[in-house]
N, C-alpha and C positions, 0 to 999 in steps of 0.2 A: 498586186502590190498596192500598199495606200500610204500617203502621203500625207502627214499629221504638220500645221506651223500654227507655231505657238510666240504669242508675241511676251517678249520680256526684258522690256526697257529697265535699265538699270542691275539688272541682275549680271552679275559673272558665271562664264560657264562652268568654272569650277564649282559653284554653290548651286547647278541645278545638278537631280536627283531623275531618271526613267525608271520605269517599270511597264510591261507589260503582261496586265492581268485577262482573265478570260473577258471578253466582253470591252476590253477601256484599255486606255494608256494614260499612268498615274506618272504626274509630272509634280516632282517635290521642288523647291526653292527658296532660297532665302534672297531678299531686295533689302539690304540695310537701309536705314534712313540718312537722307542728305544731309543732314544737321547733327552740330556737335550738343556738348552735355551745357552750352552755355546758351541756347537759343530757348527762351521762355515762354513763347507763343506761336503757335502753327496757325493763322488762317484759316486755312483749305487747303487740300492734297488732293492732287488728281489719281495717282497713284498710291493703290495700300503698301505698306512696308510690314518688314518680319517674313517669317519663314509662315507660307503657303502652301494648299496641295491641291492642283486640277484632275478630275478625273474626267478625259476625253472619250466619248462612245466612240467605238469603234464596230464596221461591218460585220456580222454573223462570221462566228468560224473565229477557232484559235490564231493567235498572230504570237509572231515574236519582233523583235529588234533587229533590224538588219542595218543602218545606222543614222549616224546622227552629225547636224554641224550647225554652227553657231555661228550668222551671221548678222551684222548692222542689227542685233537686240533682237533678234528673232532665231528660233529654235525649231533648226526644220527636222523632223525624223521619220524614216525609211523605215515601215514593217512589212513582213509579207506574213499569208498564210503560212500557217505549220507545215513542212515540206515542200512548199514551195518557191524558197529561197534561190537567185539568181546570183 
């Protein structure tokens, strides 16, 4: 079993996206920006905004999704090897 977290401050769960491909676990999402259509100058962002995609390596050997949950802006997800799901 392995154990993938993923940090994603501002994002809602409903706007991220898993996949598990051979080799990775593709993490899609969207983080809107804090600001409306009236604010004329950004500073500095610590944080990139828009829809993003992480592709996470994962250990040799097929994995699938076994699951997932979304807690305090982090994104913990449960995969095991192919057949070897508990």
């Amino acid at each position: 079993r392995c154990l993938v977290i993923v940090a994603l401050p501002g994002v809602r769960p409903d706007r991220v996206e898993l996949e598990a491909v051979p080799g990775a676990l593709v993490v899609r999402a969207l983080r809107p920006a804090p600001i409306d259509g009236e604010t004329r100058a950004i500073r500095h962002l610590e944080i990139p905004y828009g829809r993003f995609e992480r592709r996470i390596a994962l250990p040799p050997g097929l994995h699938e999704l076994e699951g997932h949950e979304f807690t305090d802006g982090c994104l913990y997800v449960a995969l095991a090897k192919r057949g070897e799901r508990t």
